[in-house]
C-alpha positions in Angstrom: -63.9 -146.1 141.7 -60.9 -148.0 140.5 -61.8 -151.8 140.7 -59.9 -154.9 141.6 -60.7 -158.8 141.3 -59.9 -161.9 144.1 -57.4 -164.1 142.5 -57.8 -167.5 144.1 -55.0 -170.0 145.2 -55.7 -173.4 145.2 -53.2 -176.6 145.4 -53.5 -177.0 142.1 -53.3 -173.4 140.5 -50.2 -172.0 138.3 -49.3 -169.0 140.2 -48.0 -166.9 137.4 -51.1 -167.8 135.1 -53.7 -166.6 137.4 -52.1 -163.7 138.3 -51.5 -162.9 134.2 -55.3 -163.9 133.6 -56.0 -161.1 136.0 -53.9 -158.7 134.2 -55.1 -159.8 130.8 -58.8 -159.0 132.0 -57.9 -155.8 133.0 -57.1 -155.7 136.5 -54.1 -154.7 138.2 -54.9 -155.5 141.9 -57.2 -157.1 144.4 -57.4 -159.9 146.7 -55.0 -162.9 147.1 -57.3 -165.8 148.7 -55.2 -168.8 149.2 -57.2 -172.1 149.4 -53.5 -174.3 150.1 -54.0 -176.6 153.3 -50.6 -176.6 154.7 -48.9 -173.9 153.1 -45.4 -173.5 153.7 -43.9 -170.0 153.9 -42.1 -171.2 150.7 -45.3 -171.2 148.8 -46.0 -167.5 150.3 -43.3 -166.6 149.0 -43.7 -168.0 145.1 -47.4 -166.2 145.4 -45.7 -162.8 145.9 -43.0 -163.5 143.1 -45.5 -164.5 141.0 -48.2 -161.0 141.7 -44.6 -158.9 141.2 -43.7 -160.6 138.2 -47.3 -160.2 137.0 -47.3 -156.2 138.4 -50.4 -157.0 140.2 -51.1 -155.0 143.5 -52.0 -156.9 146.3 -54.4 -155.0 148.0 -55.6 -157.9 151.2 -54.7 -161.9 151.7 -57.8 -164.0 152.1 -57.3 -167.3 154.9 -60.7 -167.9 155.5 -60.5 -170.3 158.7 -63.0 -169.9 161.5 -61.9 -168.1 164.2 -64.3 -169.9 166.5 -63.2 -173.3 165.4 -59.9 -172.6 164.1 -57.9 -175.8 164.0 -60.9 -177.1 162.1 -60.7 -176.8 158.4 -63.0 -174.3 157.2 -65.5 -174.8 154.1 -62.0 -173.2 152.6 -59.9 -176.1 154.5 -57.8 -173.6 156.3 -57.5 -173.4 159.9 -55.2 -171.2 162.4 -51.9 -172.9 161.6 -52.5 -171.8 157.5 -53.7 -168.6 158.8 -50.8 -167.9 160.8 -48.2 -169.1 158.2 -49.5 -166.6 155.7 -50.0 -163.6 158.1 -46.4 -163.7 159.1 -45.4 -163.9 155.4 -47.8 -161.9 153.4 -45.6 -158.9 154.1 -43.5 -160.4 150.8 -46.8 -159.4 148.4 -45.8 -155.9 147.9 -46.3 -155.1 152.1 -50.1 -156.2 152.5 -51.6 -155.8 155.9 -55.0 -156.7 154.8 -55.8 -160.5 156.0 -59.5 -161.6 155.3 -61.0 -164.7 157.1 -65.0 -165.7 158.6 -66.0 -163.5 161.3 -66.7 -167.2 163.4 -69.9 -169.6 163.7 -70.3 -172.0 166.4 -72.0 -173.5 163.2 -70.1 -176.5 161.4 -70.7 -175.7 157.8 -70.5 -172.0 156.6 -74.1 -171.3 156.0 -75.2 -173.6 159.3 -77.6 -171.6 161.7 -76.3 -172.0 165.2 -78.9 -169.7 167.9 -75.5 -169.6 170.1 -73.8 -167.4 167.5 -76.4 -164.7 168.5 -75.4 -164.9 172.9 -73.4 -162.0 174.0 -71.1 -165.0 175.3 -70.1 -166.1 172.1 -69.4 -162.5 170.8 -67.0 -162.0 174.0 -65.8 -165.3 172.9 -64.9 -164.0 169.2 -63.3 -160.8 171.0 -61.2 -163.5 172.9 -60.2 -165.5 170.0 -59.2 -162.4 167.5 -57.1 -161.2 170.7 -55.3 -164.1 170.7 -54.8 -164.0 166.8 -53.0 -160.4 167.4 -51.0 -162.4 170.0 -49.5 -164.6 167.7 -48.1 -162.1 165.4 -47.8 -159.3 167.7 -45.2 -157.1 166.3 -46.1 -157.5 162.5 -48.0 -154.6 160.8 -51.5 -156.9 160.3 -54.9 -155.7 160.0 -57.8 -158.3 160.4 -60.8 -158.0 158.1 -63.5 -160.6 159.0 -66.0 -161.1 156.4 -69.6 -161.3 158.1 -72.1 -163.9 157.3 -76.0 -163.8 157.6 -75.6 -167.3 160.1 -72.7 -165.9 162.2 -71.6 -163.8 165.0 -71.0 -160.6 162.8 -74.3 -161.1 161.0 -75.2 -157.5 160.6 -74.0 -153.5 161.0 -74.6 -153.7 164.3 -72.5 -156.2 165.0 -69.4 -155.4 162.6 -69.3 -152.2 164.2 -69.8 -153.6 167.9 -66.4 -155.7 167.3 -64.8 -153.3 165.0 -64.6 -150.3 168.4 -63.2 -153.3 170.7 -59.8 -152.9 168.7 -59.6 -148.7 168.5 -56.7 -149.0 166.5 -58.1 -149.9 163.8 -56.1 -153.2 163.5 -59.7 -154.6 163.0 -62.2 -153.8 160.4 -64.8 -155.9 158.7 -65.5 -156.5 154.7 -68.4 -154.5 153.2 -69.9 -157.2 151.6 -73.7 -156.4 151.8 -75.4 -160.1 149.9 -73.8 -161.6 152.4 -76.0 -160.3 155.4 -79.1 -160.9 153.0 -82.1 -162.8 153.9 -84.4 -165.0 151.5 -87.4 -164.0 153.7 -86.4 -160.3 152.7 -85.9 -160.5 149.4 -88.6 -157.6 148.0 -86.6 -155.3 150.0 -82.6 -156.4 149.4 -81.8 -153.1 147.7 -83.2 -151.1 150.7 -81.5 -153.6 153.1 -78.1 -153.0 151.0 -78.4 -149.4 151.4 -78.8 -149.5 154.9 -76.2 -152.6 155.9 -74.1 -149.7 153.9 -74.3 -146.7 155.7 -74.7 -148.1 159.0 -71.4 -150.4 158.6 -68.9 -148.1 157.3 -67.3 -146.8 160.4 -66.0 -150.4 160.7 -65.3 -150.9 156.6 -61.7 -152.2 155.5 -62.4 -153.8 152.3 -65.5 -154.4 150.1 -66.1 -156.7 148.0 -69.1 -156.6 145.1 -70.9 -160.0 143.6 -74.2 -160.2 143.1 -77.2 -162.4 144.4 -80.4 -164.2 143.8 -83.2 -166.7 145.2 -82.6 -169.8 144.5 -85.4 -172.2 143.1 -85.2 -173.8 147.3 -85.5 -170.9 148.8 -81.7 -170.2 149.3 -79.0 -167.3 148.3 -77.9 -167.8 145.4 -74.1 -165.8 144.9 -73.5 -164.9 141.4 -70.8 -162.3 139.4 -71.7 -158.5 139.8 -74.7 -158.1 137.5 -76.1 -161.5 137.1 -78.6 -161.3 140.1 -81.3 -159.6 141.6 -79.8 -156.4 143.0 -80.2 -152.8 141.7 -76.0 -152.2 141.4 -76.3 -148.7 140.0 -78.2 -148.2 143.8 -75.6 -150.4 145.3 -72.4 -148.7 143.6 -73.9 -145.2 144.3 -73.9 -146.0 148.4 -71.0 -147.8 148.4 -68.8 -144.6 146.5 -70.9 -142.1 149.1 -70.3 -144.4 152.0 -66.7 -145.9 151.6 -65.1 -144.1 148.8 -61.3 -144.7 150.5 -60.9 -148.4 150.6 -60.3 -151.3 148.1 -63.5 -152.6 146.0 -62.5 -156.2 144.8 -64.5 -158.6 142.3 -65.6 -162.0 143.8 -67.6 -164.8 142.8 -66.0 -164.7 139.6 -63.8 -167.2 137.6 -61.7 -167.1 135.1 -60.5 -164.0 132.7 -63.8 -164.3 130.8 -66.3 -164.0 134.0 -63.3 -161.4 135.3 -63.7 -159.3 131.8 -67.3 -159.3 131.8 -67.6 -158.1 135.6 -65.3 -155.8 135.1 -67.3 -154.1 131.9 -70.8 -154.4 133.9 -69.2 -152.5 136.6 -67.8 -149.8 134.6 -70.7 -148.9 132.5 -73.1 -149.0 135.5 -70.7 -146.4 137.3 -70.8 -144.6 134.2 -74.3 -144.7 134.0 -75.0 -143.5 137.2 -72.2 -140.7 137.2 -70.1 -142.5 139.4 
């Protein structure tokens, strides 16, 4: 299992250094999410000379803006206009096709509950809205890989794999990213859950990404680095290889070379633990 890390993008970031602290903690490719309200296709274009220069693979573009609320800025303040800008540009980092964003809420935060996102109507409403995403850049080889979220339309397997057959060329798959579908109330039985979000979602899997997770002293998720929470990872690792051995597994939730080092180590010993 060859592992990447998300390099993140924000207004403020030097381009080459992130991409070098990347390199310097061992990675050569991952996930480019960009966090610039606004950007021009200038800046897309500095991003991709800075992950050549760097010799870092880009292997998908996160613009995390809500597809069901997409000239709003999302908790990532990007909306359809940043989302569009990158997807006809991203082509300059190395050829990507990958482009990550939410898989929608009617909900106005991220983490909001909203009972609507659960209607049939707003899931024919999400088909309608990703349609219309295709639109705008028919023509250009993009792939869409929504990221589902315990309070929003794609909340579980079920659902990833519902939307993912609407598009049967594949131009739409969904992010294995199991602590996201987690809930507090079944927290004595997340590693069981992970194994089965696992197997069950994979027909629909485009990209995974590993952190870890834990209950919060309120009651809430808690997202940590890979091996700082509550899951069993050798378990997790073992059904992710079995289940989706042929697609990119990137780092999140960490920051900065140190955090990125020390993933990366915990990951590699628990594969080799596990025979993996």
């Amino acid at each position: 299992m060859d592992i990447g890390v998300t390099v993140m993008i924000h207004d403020d970031t030097d381009f080459a250094q992130a991409f070098a602290e990347a390199r310097d903690a061992g990675f050569s490719h991952g996930q480019v999410t960009i966090f610039v309200p606004g950007i021009t296709a200038d800046e897309v274009r500095e991003i991709a000379l800075a992950a050549h220069t760097a010799k870092f693979h880009v292997d998908a573009v996160g613009c995390y803006m809500n597809p069901l609320r997409p000239d709003e800025p999302s908790p990532q303040e990007t909306t359809r206009m940043d989302w569009k800008t990158v997807a006809e540009n991203m082509g300059m980092l190395n050829g990507v096709e990958r482009i990550v964003c939410w898989s929608g809420t009617l909900g106005k935060t991220l983490g909001t509950p909203n009972l609507l996102n659960q209607e049939n109507s707003t899931f024919n409403n999400l088909y309608i809205a990703l349609s219309g995403l295709f639109e705008q850049v028919r023509g250009l080889p993009i792939q869409i890989v929504l990221e589902p979220y315990s309070a929003h339309v794609l909340s579980d397997a079920a659902s990833c794999v519902r939307m993912a057959k609407k598009f049967p060329s594949g131009a739409l798959k969904v992010v294995l990213d199991a602590p996201n579908i987690l809930s507090v109330k079944e927290f004595t039985q997340w590693d069981a859950r992970v194994e089965e979000f696992v197997r069950q979602v994979t027909p629909a899997v485009g990209l995974v990404h590993l952190k870890d997770v834990s209950r919060g002293d309120g009651g809430h998720r808690v997202f940590l680095p890979p091996g700082q929470g509550a899951l069993d990872y050798g378990r997790y690792l073992r059904a992710v290889a079995q289940h989706a051995p042929d697609v990119p597994v990137i780092l999140e939730n960490v920051r900065g070379g140190d955090e990125m080092r020390a993933a990366r180590e915990f990951i590699e010993s628990t594969l080799k633990e596990h025979g993996l």
